[in-house]
C-alpha distance (Angstrom), angle and dihedral (degrees) to the residues before:
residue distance angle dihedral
X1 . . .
X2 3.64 . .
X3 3.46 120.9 .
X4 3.89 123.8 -131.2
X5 3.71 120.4 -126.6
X6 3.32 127.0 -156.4
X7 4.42 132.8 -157.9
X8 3.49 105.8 -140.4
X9 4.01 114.2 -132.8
X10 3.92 98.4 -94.4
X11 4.10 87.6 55.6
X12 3.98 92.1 43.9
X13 4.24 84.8 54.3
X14 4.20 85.9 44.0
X15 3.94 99.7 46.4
X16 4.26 88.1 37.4
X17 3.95 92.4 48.7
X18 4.03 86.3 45.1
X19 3.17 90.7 63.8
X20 3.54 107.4 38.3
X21 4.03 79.3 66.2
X22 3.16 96.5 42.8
X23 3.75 91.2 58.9
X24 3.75 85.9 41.4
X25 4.01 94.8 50.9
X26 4.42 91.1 49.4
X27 3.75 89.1 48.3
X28 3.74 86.9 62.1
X29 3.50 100.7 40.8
X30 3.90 83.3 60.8
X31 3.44 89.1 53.0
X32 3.76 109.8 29.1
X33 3.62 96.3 159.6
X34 4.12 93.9 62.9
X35 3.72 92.0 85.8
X36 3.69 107.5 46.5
X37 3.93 96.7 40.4
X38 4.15 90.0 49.3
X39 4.18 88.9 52.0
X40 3.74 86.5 38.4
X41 3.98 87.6 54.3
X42 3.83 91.7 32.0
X43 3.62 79.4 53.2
X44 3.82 97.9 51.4
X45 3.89 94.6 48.0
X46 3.49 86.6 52.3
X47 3.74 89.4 56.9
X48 3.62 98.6 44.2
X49 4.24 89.4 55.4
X50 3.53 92.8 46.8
X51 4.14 85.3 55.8
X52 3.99 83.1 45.5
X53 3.55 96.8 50.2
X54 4.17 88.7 -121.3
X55 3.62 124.5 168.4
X56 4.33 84.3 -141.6
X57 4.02 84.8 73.8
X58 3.88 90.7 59.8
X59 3.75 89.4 48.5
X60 3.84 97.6 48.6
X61 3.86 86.5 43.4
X62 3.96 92.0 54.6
X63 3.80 86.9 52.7
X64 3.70 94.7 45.2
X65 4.06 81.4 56.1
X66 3.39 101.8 47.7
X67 4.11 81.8 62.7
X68 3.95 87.0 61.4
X69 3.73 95.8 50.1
X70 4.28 79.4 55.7
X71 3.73 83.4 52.5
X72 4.52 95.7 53.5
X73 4.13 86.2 36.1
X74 3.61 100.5 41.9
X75 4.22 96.6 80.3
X76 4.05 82.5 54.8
X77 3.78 93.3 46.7
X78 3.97 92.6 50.9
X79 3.67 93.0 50.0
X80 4.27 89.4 50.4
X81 3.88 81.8 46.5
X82 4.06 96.5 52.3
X83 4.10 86.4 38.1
X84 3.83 88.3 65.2
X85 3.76 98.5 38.0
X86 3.15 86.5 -129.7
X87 3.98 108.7 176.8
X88 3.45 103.1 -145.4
X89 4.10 96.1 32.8
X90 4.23 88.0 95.2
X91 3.44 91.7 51.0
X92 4.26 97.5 42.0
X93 4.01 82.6 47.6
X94 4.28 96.2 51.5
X95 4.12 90.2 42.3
X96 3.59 100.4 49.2
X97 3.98 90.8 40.8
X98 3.89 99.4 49.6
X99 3.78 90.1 43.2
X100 3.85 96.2 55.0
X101 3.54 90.8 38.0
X102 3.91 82.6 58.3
X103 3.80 87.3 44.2
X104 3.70 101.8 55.1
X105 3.62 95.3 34.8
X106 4.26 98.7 52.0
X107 3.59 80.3 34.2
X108 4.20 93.5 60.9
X109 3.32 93.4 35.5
X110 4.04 99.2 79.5
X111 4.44 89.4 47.6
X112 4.05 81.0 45.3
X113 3.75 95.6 54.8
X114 4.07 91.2 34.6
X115 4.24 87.2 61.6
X116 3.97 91.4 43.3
X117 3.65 110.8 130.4
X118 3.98 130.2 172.1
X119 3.92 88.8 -76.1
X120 3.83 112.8 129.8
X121 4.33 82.1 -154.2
X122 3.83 87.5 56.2
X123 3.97 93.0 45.9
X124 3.60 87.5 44.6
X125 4.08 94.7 46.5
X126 3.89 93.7 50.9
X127 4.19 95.4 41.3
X128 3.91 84.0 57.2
X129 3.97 89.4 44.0
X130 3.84 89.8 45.4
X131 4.02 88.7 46.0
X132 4.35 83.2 57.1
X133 3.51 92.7 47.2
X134 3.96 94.2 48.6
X135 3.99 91.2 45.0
X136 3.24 93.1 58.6
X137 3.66 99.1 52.9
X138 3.87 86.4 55.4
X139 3.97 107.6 80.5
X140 3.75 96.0 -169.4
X141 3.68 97.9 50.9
X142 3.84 92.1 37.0
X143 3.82 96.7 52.0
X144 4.10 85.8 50.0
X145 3.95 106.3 41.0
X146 4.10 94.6 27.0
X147 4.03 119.7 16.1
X148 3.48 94.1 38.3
X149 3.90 102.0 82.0
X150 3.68 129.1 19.2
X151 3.96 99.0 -124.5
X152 4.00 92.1 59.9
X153 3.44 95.0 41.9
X154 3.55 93.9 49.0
X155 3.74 90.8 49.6
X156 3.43 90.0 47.8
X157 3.65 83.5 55.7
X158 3.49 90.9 51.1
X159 3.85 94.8 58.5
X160 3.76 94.1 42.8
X161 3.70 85.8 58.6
X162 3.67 100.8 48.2
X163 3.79 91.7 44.8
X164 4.31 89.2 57.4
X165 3.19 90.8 41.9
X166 3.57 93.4 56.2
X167 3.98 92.6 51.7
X168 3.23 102.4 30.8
X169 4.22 116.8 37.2
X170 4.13 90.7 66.9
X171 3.68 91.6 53.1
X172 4.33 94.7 47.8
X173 3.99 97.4 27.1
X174 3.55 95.0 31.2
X175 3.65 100.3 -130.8
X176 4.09 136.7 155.1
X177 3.68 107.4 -107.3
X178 3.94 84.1 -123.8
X179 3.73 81.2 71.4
X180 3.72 98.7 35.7
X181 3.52 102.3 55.3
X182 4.07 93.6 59.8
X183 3.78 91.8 41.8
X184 4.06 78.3 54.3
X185 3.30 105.0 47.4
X186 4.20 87.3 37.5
X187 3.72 90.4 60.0
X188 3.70 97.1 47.4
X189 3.64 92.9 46.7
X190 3.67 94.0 52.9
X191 3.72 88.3 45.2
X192 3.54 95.9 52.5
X193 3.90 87.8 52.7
X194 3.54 97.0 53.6
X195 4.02 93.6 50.0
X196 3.70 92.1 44.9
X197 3.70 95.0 106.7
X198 3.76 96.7 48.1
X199 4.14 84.6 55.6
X200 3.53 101.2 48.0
X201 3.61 95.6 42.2
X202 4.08 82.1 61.4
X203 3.42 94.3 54.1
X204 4.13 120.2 82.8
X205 3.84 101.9 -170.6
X206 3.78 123.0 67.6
X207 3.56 78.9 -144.6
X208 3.62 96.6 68.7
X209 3.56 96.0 40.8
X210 3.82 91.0 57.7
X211 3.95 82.9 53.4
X212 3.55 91.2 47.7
X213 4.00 92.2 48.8
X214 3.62 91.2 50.4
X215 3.45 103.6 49.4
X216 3.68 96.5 45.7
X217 3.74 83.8 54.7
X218 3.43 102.7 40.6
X219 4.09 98.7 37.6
X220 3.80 93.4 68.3
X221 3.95 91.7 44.3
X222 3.95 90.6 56.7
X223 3.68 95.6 40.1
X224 4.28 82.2 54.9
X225 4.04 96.1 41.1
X226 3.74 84.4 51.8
X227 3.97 99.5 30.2
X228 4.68 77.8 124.7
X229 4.10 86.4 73.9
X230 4.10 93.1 47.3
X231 3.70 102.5 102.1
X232 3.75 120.3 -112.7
X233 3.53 95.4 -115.2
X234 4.02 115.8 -168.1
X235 3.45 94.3 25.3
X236 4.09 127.4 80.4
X237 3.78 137.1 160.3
X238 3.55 115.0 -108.8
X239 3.49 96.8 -171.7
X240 3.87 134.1 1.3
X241 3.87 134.8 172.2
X242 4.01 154.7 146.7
X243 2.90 120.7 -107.8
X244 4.12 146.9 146.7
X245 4.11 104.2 -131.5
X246 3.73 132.5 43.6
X247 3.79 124.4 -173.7
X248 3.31 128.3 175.6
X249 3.94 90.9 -16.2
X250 3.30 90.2 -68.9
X251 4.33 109.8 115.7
X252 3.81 123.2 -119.5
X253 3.92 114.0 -142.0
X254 3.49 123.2 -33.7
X255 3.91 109.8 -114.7
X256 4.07 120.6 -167.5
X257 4.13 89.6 -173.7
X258 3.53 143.6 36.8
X259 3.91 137.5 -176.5
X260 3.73 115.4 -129.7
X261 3.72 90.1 -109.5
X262 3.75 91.8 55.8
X263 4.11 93.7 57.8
X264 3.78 88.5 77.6
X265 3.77 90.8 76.3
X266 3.85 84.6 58.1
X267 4.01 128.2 -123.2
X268 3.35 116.3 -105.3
X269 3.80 118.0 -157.0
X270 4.16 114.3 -155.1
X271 4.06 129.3 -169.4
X272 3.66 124.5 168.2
X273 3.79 100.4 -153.3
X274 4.02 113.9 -160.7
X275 3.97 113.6 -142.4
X276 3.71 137.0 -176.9
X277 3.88 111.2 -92.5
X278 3.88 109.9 -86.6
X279 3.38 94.2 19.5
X280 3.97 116.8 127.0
X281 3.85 115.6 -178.5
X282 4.00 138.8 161.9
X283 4.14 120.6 -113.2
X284 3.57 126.3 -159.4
X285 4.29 126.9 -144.8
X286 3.85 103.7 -152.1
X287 3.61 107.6 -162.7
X288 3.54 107.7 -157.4
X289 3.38 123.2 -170.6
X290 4.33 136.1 147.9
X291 3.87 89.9 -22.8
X292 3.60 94.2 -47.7
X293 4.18 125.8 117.3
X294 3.56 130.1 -156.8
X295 3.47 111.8 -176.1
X296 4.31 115.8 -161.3
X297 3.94 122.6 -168.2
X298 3.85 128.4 -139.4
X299 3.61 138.7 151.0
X300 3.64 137.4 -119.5
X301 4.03 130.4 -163.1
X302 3.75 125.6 -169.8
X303 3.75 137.2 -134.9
X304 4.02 86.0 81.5
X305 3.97 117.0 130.8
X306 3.64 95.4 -156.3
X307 3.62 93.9 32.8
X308 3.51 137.2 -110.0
X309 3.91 119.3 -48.8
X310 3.82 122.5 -135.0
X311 3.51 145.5 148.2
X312 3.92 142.7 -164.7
X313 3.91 115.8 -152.1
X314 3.99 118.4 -158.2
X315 3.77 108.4 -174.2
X316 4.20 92.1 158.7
X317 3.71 113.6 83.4
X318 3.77 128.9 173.8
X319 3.51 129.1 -119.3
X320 3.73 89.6 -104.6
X321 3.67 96.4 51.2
X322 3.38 98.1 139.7
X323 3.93 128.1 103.7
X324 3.87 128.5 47.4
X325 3.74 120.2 -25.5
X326 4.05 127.2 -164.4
X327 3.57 126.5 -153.0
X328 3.84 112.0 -172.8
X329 3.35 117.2 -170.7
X330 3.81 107.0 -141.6
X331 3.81 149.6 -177.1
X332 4.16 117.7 -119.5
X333 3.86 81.0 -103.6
X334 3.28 98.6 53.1
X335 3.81 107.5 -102.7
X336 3.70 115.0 150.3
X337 3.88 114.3 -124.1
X338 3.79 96.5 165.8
X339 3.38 140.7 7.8
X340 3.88 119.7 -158.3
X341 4.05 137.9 171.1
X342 3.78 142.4 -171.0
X343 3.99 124.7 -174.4
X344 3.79 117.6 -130.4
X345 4.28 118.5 -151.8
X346 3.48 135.9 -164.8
């Protein structure tokens, strides 16, 4: 006689919720290209109402967040997952992290290519951010390079993190990226040190785990010694020229070349910077001329449509004024937000 078995009412919620996602995860792998176009579009909207000033951008940029708080909590989550044997808690933890790692990635990536400027760092900071973004939308190479062991995913994790946190905190906390960047890079640091174990205990050689070590040491360090080549991200120039009068705020003509005889009327170099609203941060005027630097102070705030209007005013030249001159308008970290130039002749 056969004897009937029965699933008690926890299991029957377990084995219907498995596949519910189940369903969910093969819909996607027929369309793998649903989730990174929608974050790259979220992403784009979320652009275009930071550039109008809209309240929407805030909201889309607290959801994009939320998806790096998943990225710090998700090591904890997979461990209460494993804990209850849980059958589907592997796969819930792998779906929801490569699909916000898609989101805030193809989400940055539109701010990150609004702030480029003719910086080889920049190009080189956003190719490596677009590389992310692309790996994740390819399962086979993901699964191998990424999901595969806990010490590259949770790096990967890592750099996911830093790079929404880089985009996004100014535009929900409404801080300077002089102050987001270390809060950044703090975070990740901290993060990495508290899922240290959990890597190392995935890695057999002691050869990998010195590699590990090093580069969650030294990754951080290089991203700060070269924190001038991370794009500005949130903020852009909506308008910036030379010129030699200034009323009002408003610019006179913009002049490429001067005589030497014209400089004692002074040049005047203009940018009207566009910031998130609530956000108040310090910009630099690097006057660059023959090896020497002059470096001018002013100060933006956000919430301004047509962006922020200010000015630097050089009326001190030396006696060998003349030749090319660079003014590059800068963040207190270096970033470069504009470059502009002016020729000076005999």
């Amino acid at each position: 006689m056969e004897i009937p078995t029965t699933v008690s009412e926890p299991q029957a919620d377990e084995v219907e919720s498995s596949r519910k996602l189940t369903r969910i995860a093969r819909f996607l792998e027929r369309v793998p290209w649903l989730i990174p176009t929608l974050s790259f579009i979220t992403g784009v909207i979320g652009f275009v109402m930071v550039k109008r000033g809209a309240d929407l951008a805030r909201v889309i940029a607290i959801a994009a967040l939320a998806g790096w708080v998943w990225l710090l909590i998700e090591p904890l989550v997979r461990r209460f997952l494993e804990r209850r044997r849980s059958g589907i808690g592997k796969f819930v933890s792998n779906f929801l992290t490569q699909s916000l790692q898609q989101e805030v990635l193809f989400f940055s990536l539109p701010f990150l290519f609004g702030a480029l400027q003719r910086d080889v760092g920049q190009i080189v900071f956003i190719a490596i951010a677009a590389a992310a973004a692309l790996l994740t939308a390819l399962d086979p190479l993901y699964e191998r390079w990424i999901a595969a062991r806990a010490a590259t995913r949770l790096l990967f994790h890592a750099y996911c993190s830093l790079i929404v946190a880089v985009v996004v905190v100014p535009m929900v906390v409404h801080l300077s990226l002089e102050q987001a960047l270390p809060l950044s890079l703090g975070a990740v640091v901290v993060w990495l040190l508290l899922t240290a174990p959990m890597s190392l205990r995935s890695l057999r050689s002691t050869r990998h785990k010195l590699i590990w070590v090093a580069c969650s040491i030294l990754a951080p360090l290089l991203v700060w010694v070269l924190r001038a080549h991370v794009p500005p991200a949130g903020l852009a120039v909506t308008q910036a020229v030379i010129t030699q009068s200034i009323v009002d705020r408003t610019p006179g003509p913009a002049v490429r070349s001067l005589t030497s005889a014209e400089l004692s009327a002074g040049v005047v170099a203009f940018a009207a910077i566009r910031a998130p609203s609530g956000v108040a941060q310090s910009i630099i005027f690097e006057w660059r001329h023959a090896g020497e630097v002059e470096r001018i102070t002013a100060e933006i705030h956000g919430g301004n449509d047509s962006g922020w209007r200010t000015y630097s005013r050089k009326t001190l030249f030396p006696a060998n004024a003349p030749g090319r001159w660079t003014v590059d308008v800068r963040t207190p970290q270096g970033q470069l937000l504009k470059r502009l130039q002016f020729v000076v002749k005999d």
